[in-house]
N, C-alpha and C positions, 0 to 999 in steps of 0.2 A: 452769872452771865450765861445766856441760850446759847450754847454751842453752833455752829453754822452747820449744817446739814453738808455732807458727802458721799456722793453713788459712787460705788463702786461696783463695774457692768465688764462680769467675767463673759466670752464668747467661745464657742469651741463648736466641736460637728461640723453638720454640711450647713452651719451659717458659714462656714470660714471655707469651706470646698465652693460656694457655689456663687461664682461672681454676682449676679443677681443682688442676690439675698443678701450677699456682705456690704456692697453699695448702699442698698435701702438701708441698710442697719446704720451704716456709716453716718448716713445722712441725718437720720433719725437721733443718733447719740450725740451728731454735732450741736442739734438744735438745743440738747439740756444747759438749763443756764445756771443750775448750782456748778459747786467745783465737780470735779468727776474723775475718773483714773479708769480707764481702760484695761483689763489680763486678757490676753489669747491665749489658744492652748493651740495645736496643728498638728495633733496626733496621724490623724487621717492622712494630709500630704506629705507630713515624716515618714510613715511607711510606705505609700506610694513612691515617694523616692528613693528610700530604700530598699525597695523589691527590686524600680529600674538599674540599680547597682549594684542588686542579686545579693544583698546581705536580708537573714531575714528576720524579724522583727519580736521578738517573743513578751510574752504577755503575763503575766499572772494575778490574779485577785485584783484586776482591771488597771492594775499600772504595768507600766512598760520596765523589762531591763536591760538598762544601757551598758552596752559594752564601750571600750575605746573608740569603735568604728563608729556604730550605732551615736555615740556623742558628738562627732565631728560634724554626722546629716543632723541632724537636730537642733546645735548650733545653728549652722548652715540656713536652715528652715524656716526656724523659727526667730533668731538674731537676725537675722538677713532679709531673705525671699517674704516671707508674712508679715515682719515687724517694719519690713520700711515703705512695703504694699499698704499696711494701713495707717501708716503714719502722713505717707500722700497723698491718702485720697480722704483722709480728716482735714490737712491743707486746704485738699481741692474745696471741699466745705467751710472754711473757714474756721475752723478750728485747730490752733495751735498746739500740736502734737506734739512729743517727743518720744522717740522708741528708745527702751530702756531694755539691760538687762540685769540684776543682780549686781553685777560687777561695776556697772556704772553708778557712779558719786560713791560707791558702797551703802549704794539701799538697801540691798538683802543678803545677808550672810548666810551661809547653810554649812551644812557638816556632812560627808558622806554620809548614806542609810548605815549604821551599824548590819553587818552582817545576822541573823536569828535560823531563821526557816529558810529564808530566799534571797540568796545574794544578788540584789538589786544591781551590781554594779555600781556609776557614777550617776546615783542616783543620790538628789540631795534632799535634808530636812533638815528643815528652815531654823535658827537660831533666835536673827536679832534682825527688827525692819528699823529701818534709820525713817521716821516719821518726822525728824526736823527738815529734813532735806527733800523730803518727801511734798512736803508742807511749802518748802521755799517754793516749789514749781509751781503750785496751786496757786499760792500768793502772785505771784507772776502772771497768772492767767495761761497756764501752761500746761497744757493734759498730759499727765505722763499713760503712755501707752508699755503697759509690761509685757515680754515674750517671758516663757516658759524655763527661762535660764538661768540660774543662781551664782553663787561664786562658794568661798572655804576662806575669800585673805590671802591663799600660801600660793594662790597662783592656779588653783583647781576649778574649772568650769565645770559645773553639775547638772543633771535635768532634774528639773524639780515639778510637781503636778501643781497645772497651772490654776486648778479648784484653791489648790492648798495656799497658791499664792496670794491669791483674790482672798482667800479670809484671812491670811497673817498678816495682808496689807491691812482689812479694815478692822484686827482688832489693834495695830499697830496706831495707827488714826485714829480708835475711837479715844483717846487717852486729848487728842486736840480737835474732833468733829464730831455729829451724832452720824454716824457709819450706817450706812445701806450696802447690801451687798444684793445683785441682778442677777442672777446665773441664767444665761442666754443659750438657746439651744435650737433646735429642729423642731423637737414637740414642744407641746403647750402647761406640760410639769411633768410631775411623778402620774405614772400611771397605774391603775390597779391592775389592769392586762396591757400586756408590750402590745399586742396584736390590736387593740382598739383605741386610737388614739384621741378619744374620748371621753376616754376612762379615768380622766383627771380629777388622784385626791387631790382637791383643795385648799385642806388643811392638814398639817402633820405636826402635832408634838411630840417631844419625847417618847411618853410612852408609847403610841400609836406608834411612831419611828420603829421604834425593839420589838414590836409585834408584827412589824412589815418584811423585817429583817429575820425574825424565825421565820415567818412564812413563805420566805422564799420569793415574795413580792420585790423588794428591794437587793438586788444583787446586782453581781458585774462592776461595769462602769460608774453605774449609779450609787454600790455600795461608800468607796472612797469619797464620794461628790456630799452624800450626806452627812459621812464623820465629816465632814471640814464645816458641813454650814454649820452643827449642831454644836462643834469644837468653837464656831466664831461666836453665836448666841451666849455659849456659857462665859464667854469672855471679855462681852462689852460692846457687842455689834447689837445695833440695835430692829434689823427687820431683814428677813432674808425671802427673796422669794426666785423659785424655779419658772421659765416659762420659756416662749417663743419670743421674738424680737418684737412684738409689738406688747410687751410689757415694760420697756422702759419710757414711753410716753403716755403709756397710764391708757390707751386705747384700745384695753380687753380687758374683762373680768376675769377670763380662764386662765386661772396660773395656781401654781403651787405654792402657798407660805407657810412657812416652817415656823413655830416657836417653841418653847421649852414648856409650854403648861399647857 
């Protein structure tokens, strides 16, 4: 039996900073008529508000580490302020949202970061996605909308990277859907120069990946964003691509897709 097809359409950057642009998108994602599941990330208004609260925001190998404080805005932000912003104005659309976080139904469990090189803090990695329950919402006709937020079980709220989310959800899924995964952004994919935003490789496998990454082409931000697609391909996701918001209606050819060959 054909499995049912399910997008899964990660958003983060200044699609999420810039009312405009999050509206359109909103609009745009309501009108998909497969199932669909929604991640934000709100890196950008997390530290924004955490600057205005004079705490300040530290960073390394393009993730963030959360202290006590630093976990309380982010919560805050992303449970809160971003996640119930686009869960109303997917309503406004007519699309039946629900804002989630880890903790709710117990979707997503995670474990703090083990300590190595960099003590992350309450920073989480991902265990186990509950895809029955995940699944009942869909059945329902009901978008779940995920923020950035995981749980542990023992009562522990975690930040967890919302790339990472978006692919543990859809290798969680692909075991009951044929999984898509969208990564929505500001530019139009991977770029061969930051500076030209033109410069869009088109296509990246594997090796091509490893060759982007010695050369210093693939770093940052973007380093984490492509362990997770590459992590979700070897797993049973079956198409991943990078772009702007006008890639989940299929109304641009300029976009980034990843595969493993």
């Amino acid at each position: 039996m054909e499995k049912q097809k399910l997008q899964i359409v990660k958003i983060g950057g200044n699609v999420i900073n810039d009312e405009h642009a999050l509206n359109s998108f909103l609009k745009n994602f309501s009108t998909l008529k497969e199932p669909k599941i929604l991640v934000h990330g709100g890196g950008k208004r997390a530290s924004e508000i955490s600057s205005a609260m004079g705490l300040v925001s530290k960073m390394v190998n393009g993730r963030r580490v959360t202290n006590a404080e630093t976990l309380e805005v982010v919560t805050m932000v992303y449970a809160g302020l971003l996640n119930k912003n686009i869960t109303a104005k997917l309503q406004q659309f007519n699309c039946n949202a629900m804002g989630l976080t880890g903790a709710d139904a117990n979707v997503i469990i995670a474990h703090k970061r083990d300590i190595n090189d960099v003590d992350y803090g309450f920073v989480g990695d991902i265990d186990k996605i509950n895809p029955e329950m995940i699944s009942l919402l869909l059945e329902n006709k009901i978008t779940p909308v995920f923020c950035a937020i995981t749980h542990n079980k023992k009562g522990q709220l975690l930040n967890t990277n919302a790339d990472t989310i978006a692919a543990e959800i859809a290798i969680g899924m692909s075991k009951l859907f044929e999984t898509e995964i969208n990564y929505v952004f500001e530019l139009q994919g991977v770029l061969k120069n930051i500076e030209d935003e033109n410069s869009i490789i088109e296509k990246i496998n594997l090796k091509k990946y490893k060759q982007l990454v010695d050369e210093g082409i693939i770093a940052n931000g973007m380093l984490p964003k492509l362990q997770n697609c590459f992590n979700a391909l070897e797993n049973g996701v079956g198409k991943v691509k990078i772009g702007d918001a006008s890639l989940i209606n299929s109304t641009t050819t300029k976009y980034t897709t990843l595969s493993l060959k």
